[in-house]
N, CA, C and O atoms as a CHARMM CRD file, in Angstrom:
* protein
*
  300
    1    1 UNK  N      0.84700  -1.17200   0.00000 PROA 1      0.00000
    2    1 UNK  CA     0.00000   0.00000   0.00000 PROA 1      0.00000
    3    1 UNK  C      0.89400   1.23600   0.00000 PROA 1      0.00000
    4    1 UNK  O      1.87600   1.34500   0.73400 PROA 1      0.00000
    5    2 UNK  N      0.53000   2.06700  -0.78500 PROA 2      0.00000
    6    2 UNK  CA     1.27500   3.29800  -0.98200 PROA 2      0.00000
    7    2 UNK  C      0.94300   4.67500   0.50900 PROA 2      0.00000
    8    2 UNK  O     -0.10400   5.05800   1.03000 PROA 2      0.00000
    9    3 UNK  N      2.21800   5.00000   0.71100 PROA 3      0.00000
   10    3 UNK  CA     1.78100   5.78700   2.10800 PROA 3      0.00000
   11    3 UNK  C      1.54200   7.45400   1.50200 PROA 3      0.00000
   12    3 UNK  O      1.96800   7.79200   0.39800 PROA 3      0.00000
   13    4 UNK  N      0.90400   8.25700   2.29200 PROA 4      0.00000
   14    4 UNK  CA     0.88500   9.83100   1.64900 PROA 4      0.00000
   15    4 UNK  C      0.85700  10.04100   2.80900 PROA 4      0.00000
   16    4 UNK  O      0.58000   9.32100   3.76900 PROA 4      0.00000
   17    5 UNK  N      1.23500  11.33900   2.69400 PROA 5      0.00000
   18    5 UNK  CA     1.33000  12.57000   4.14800 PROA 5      0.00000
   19    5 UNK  C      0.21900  13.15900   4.10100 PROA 5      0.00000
   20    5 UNK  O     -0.47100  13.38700   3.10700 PROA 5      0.00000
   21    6 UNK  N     -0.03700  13.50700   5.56400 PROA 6      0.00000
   22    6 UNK  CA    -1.08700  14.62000   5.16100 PROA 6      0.00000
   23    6 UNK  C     -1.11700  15.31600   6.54100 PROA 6      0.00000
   24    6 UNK  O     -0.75900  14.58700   7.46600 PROA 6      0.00000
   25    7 UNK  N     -1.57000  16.92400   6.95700 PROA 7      0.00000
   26    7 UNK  CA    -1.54200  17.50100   7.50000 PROA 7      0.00000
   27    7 UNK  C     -2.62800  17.82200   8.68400 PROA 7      0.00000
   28    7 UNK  O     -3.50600  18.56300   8.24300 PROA 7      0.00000
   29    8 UNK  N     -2.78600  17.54000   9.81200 PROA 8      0.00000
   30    8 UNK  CA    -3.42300  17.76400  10.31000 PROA 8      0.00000
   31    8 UNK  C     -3.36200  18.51100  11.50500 PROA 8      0.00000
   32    8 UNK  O     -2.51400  18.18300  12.33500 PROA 8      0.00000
   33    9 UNK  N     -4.34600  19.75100  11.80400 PROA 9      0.00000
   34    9 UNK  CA    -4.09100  20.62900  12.67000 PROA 9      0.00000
   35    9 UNK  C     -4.27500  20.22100  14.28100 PROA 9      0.00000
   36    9 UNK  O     -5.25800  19.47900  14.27200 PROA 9      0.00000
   37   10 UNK  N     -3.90500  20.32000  15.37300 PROA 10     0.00000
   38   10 UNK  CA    -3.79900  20.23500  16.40700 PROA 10     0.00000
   39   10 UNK  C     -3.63300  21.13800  17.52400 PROA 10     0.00000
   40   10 UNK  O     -2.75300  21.99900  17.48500 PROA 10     0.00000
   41   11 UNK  N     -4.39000  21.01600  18.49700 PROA 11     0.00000
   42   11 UNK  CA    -3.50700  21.66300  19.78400 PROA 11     0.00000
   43   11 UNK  C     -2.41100  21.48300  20.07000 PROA 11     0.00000
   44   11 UNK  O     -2.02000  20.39500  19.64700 PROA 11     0.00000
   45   12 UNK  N     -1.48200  22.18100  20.75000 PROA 12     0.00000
   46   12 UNK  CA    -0.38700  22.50200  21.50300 PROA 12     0.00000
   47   12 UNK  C      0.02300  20.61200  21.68200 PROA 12     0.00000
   48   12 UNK  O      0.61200  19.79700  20.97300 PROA 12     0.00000
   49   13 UNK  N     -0.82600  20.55500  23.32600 PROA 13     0.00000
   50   13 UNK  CA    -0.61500  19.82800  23.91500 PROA 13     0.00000
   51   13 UNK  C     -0.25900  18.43000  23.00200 PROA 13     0.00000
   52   13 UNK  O      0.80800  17.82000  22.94400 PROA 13     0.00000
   53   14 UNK  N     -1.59400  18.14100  22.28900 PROA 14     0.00000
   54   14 UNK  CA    -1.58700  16.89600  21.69500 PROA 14     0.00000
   55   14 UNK  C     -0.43700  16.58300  20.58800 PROA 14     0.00000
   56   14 UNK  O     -0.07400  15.41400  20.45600 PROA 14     0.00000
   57   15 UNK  N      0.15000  17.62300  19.78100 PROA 15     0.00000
   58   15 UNK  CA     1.52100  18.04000  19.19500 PROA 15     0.00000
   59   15 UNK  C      2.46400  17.56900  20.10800 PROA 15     0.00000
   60   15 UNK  O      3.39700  16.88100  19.69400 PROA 15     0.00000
   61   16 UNK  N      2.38400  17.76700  20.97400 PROA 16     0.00000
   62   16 UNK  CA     3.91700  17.49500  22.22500 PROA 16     0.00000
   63   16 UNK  C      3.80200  16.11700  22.51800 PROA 16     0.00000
   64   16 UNK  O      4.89600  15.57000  22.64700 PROA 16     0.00000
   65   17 UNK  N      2.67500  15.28300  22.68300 PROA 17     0.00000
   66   17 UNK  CA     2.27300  13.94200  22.73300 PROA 17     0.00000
   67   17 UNK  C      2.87000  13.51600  21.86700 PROA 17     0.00000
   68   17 UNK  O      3.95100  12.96500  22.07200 PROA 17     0.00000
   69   18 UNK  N      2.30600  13.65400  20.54300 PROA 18     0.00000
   70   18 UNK  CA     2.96600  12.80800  19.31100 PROA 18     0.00000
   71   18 UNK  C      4.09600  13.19900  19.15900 PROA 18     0.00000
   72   18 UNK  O      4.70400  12.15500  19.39900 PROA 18     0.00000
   73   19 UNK  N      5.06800  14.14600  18.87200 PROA 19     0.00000
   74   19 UNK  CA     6.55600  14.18400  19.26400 PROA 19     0.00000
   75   19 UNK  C      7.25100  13.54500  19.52600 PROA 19     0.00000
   76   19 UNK  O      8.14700  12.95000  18.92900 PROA 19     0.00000
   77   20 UNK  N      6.77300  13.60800  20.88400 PROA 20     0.00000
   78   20 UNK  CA     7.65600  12.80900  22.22600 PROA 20     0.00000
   79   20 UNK  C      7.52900  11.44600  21.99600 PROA 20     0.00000
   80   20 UNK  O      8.44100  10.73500  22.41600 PROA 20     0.00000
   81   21 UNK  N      6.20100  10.70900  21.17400 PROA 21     0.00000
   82   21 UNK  CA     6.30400   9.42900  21.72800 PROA 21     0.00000
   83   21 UNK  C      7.44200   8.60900  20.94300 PROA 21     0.00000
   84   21 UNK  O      8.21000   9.09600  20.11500 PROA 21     0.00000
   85   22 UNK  N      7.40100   7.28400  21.36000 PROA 22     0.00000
   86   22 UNK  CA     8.51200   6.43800  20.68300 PROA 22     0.00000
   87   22 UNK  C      8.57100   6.22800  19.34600 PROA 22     0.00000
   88   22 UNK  O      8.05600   7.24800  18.89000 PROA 22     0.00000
   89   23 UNK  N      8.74600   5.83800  18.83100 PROA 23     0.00000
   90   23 UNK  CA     8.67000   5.72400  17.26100 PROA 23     0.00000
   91   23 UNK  C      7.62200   3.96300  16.59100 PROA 23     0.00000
   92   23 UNK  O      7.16300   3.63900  15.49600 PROA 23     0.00000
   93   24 UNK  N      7.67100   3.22200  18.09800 PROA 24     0.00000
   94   24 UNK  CA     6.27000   2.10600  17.66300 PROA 24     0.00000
   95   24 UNK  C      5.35900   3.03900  18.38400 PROA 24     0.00000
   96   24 UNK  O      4.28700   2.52700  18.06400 PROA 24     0.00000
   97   25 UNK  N      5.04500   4.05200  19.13300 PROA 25     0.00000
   98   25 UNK  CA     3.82100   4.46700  19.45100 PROA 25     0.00000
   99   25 UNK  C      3.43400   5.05100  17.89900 PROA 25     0.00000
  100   25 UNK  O      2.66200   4.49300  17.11800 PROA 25     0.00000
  101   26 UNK  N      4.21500   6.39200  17.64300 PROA 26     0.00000
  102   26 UNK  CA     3.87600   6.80100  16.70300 PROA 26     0.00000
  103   26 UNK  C      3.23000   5.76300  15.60300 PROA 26     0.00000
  104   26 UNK  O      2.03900   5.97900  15.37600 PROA 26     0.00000
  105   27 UNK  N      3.84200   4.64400  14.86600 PROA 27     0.00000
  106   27 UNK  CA     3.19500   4.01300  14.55000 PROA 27     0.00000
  107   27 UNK  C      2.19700   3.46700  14.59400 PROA 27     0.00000
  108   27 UNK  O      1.67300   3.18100  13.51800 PROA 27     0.00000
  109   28 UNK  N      1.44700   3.05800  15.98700 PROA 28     0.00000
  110   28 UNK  CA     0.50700   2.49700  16.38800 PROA 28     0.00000
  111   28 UNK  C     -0.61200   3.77900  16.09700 PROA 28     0.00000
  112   28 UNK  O     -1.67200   3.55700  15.51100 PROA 28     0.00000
  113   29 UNK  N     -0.22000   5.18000  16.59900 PROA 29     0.00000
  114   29 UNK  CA    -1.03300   6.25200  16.27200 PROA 29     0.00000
  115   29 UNK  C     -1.87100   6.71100  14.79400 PROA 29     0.00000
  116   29 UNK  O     -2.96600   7.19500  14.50700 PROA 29     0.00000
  117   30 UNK  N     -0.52500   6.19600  13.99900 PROA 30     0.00000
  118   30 UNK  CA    -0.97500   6.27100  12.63100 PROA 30     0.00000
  119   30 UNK  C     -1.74900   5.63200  12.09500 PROA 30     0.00000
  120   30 UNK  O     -2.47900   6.09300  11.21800 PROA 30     0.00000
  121   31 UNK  N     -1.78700   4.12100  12.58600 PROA 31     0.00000
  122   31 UNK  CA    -2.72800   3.00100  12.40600 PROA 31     0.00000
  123   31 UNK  C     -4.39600   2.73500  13.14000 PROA 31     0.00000
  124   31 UNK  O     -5.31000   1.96900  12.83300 PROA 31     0.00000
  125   32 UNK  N     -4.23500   3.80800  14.26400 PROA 32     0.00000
  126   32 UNK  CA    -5.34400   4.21600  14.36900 PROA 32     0.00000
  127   32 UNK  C     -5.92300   5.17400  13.72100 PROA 32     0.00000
  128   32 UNK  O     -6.84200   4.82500  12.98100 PROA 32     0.00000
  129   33 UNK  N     -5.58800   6.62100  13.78600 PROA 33     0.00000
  130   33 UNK  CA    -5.59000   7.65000  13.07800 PROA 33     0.00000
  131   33 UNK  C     -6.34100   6.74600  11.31700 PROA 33     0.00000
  132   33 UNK  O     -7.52800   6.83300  11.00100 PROA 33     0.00000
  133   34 UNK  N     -5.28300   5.98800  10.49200 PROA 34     0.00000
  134   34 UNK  CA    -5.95500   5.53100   9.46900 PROA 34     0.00000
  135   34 UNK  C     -7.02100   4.78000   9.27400 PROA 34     0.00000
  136   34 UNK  O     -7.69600   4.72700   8.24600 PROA 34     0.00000
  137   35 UNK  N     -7.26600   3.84300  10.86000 PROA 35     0.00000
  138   35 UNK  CA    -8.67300   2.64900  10.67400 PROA 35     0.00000
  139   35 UNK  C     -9.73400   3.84800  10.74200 PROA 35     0.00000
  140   35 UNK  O    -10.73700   3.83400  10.03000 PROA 35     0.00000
  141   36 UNK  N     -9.44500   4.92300  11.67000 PROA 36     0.00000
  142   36 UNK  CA   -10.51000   5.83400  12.39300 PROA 36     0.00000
  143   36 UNK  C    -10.80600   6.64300  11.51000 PROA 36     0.00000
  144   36 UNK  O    -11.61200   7.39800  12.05400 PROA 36     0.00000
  145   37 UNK  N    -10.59600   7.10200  10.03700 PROA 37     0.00000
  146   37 UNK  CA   -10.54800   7.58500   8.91000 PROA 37     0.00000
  147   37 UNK  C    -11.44300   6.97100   8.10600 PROA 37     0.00000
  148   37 UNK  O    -12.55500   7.42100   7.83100 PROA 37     0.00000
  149   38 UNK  N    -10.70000   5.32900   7.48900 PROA 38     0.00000
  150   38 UNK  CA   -11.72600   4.73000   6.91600 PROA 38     0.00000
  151   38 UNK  C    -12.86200   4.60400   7.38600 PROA 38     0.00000
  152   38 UNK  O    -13.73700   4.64400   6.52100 PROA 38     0.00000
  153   39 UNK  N    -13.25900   4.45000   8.54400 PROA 39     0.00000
  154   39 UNK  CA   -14.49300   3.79000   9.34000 PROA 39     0.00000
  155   39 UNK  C    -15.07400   5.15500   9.37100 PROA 39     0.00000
  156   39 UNK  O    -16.22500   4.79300   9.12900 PROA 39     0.00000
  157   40 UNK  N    -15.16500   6.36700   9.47400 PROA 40     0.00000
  158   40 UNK  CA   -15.32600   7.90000   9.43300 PROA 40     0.00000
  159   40 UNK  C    -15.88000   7.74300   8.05400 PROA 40     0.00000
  160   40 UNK  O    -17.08400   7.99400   8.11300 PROA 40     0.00000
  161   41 UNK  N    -15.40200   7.33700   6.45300 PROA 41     0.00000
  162   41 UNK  CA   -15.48200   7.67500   5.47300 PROA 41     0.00000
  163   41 UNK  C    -16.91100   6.76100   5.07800 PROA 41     0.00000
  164   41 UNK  O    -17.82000   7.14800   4.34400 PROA 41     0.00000
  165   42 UNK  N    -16.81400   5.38000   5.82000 PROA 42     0.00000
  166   42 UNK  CA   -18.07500   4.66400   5.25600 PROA 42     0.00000
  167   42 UNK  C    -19.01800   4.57900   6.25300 PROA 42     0.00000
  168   42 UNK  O    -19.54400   3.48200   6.43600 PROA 42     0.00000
  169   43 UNK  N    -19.36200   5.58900   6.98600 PROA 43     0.00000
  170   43 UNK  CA   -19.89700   5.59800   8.72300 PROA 43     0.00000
  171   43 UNK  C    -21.56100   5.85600   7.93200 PROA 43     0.00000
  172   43 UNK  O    -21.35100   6.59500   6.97000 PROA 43     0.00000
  173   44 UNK  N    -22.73700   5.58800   7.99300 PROA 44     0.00000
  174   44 UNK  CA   -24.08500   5.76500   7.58700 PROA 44     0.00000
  175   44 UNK  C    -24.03400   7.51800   7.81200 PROA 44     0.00000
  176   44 UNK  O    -23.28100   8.28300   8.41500 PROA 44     0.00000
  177   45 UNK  N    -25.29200   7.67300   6.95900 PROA 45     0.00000
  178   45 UNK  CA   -25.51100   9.21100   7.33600 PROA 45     0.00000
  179   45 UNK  C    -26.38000   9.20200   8.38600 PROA 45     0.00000
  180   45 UNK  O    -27.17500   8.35600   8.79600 PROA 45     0.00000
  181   46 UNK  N    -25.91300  10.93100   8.95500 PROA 46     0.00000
  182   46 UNK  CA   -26.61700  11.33000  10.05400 PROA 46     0.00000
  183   46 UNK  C    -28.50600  11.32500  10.32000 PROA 46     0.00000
  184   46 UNK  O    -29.23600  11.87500   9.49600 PROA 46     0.00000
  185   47 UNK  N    -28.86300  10.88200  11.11200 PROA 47     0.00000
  186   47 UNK  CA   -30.79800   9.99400  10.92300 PROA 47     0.00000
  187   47 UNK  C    -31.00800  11.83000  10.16900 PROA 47     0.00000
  188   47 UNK  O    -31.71900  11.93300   9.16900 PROA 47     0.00000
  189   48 UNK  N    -30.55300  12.69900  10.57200 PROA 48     0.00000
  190   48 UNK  CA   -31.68900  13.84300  10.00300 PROA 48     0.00000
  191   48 UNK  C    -31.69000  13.88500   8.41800 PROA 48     0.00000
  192   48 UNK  O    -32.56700  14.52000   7.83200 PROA 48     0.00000
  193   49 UNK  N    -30.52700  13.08300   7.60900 PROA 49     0.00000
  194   49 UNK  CA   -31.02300  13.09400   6.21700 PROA 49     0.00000
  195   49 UNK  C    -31.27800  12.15800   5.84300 PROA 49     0.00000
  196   49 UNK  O    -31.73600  12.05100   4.70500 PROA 49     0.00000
  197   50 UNK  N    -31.05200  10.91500   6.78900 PROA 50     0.00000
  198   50 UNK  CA   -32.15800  10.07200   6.50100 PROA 50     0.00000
  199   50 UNK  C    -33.44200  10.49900   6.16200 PROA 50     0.00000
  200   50 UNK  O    -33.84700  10.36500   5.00800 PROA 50     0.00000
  201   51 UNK  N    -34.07800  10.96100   6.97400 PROA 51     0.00000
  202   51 UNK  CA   -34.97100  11.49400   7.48200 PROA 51     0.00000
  203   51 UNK  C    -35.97100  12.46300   6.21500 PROA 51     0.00000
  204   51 UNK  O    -37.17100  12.48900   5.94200 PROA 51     0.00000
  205   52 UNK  N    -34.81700  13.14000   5.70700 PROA 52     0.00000
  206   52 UNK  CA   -35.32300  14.18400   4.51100 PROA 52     0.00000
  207   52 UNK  C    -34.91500  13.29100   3.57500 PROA 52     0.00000
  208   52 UNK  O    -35.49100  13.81700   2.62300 PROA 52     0.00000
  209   53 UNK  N    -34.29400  12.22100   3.03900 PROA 53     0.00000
  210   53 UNK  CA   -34.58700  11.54000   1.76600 PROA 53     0.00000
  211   53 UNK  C    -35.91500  10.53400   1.56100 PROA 53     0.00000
  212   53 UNK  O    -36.66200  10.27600   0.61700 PROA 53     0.00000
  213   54 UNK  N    -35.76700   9.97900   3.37900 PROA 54     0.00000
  214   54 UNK  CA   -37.43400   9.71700   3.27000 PROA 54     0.00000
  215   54 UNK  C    -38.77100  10.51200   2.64700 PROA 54     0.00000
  216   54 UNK  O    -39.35700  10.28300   1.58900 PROA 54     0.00000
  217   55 UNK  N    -38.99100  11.30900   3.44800 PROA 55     0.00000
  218   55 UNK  CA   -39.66100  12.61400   3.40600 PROA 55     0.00000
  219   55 UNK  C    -39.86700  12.85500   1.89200 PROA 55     0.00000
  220   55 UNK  O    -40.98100  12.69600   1.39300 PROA 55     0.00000
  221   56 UNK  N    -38.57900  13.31600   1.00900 PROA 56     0.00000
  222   56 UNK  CA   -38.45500  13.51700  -0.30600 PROA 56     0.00000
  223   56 UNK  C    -38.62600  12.58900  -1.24400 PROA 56     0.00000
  224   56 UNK  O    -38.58400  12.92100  -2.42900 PROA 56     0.00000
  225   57 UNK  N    -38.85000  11.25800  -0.86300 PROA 57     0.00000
  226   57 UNK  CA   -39.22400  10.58800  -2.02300 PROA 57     0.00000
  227   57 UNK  C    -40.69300   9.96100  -1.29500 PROA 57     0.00000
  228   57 UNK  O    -41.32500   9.23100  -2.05800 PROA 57     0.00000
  229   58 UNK  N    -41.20300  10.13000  -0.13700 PROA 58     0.00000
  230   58 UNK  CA   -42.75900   9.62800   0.24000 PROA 58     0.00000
  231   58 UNK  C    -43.35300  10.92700  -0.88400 PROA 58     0.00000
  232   58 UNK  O    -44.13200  10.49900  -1.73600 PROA 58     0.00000
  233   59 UNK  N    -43.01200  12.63900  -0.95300 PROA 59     0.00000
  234   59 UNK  CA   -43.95000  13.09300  -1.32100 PROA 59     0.00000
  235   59 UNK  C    -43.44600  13.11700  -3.16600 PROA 59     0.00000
  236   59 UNK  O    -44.16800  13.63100  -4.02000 PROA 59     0.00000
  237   60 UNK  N    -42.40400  12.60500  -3.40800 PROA 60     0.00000
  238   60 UNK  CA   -42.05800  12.34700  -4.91300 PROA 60     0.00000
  239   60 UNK  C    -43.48500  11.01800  -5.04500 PROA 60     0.00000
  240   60 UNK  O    -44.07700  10.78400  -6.09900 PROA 60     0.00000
  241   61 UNK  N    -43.67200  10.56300  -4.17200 PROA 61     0.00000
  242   61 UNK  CA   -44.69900   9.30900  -4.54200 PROA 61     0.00000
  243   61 UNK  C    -46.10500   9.54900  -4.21200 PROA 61     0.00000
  244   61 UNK  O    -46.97200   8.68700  -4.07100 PROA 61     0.00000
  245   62 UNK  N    -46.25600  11.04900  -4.08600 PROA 62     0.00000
  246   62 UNK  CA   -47.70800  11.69400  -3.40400 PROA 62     0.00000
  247   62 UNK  C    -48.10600  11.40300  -1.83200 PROA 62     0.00000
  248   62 UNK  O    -49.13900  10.91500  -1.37300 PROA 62     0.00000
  249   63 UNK  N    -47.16000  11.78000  -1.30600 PROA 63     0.00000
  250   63 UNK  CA   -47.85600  11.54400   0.24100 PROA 63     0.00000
  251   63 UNK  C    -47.98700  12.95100   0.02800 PROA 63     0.00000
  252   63 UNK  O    -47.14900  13.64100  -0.55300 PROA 63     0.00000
  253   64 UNK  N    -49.04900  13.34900   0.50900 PROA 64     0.00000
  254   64 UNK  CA   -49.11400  14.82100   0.95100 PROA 64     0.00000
  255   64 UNK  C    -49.27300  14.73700   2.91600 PROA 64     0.00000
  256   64 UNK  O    -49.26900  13.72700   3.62100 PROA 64     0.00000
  257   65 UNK  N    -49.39500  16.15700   3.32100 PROA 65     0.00000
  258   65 UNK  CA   -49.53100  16.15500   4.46100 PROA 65     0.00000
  259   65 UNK  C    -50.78300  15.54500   5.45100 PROA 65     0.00000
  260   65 UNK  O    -50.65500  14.96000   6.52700 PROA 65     0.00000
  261   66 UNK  N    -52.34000  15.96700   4.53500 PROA 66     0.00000
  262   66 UNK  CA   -53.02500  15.54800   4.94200 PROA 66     0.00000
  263   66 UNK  C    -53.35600  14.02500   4.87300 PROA 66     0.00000
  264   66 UNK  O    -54.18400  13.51100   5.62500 PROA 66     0.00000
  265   67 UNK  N    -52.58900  13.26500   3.82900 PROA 67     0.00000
  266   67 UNK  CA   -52.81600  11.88100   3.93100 PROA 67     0.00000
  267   67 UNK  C    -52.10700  11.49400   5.23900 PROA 67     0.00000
  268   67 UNK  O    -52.42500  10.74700   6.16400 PROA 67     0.00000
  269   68 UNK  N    -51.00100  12.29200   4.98300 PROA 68     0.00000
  270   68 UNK  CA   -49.98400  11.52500   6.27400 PROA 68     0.00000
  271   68 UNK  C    -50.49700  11.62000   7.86800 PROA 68     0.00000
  272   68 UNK  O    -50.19900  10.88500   8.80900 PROA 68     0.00000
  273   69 UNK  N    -51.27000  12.64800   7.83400 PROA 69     0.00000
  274   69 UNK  CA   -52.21200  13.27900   9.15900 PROA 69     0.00000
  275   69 UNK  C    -53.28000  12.16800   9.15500 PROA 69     0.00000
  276   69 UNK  O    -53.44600  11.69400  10.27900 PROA 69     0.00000
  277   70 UNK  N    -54.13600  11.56300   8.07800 PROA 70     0.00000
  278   70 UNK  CA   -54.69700  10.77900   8.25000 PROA 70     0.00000
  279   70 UNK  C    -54.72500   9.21300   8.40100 PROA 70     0.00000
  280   70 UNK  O    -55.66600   8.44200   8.58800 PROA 70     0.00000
  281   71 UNK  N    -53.20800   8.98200   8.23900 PROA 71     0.00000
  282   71 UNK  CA   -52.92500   7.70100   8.37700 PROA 71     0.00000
  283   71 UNK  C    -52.32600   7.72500  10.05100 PROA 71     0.00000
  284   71 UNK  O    -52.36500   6.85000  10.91600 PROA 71     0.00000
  285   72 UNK  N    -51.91800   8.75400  10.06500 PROA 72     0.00000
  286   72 UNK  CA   -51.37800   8.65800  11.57700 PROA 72     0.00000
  287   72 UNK  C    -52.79200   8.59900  12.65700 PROA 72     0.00000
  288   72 UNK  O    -53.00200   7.77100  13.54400 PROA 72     0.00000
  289   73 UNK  N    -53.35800   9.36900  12.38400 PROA 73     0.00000
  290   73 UNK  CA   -54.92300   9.52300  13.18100 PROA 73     0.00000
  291   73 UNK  C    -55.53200   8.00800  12.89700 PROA 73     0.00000
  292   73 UNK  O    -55.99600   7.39400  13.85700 PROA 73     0.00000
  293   74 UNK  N    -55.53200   7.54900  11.89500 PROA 74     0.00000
  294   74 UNK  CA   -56.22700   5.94800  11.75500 PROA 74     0.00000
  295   74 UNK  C    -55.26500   4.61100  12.92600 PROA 74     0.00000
  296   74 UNK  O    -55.86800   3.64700  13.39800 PROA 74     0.00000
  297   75 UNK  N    -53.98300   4.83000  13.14700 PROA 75     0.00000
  298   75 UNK  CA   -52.64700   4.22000  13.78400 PROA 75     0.00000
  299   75 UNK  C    -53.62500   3.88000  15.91700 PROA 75     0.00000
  300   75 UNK  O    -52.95800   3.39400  16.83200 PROA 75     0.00000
């Protein structure tokens, strides 16, 4: 696997952490840092656009409001 750099901003403190540590910490950091990336990149979306793609394709299929008022009132 091909490695790339990349830049990431930090506090003070947490800068002085990675520094200092040994050179298998650092490693181990990076290997988290990269699982915690991928797993970040394919993570589901947040329920609120769930939420509005629902929404956007019930009324692409004619739900209007008052049906939806009346199916809930029938529930």
């Amino acid at each position: 696997m091909a490695i790339a750099n990349i830049t990431v901003p930090v506090d003070d403190q947490t800068a002085r952490i990675y520094t200092s540590a040994s050179a298998e910490d650092k490693k181990k950091l990076r290997l988290l840092l990269s699982l915690w990336l991928r797993e970040f990149a394919v993570s589901p979306p947040p329920l609120n656009v769930i939420m509005d793609e629902i929404s956007d394709k019930a009324q692409t299929r004619g739900l209007t409001p008052e049906i939806l008022e009346s199916l809930l009132n029938a529930a």
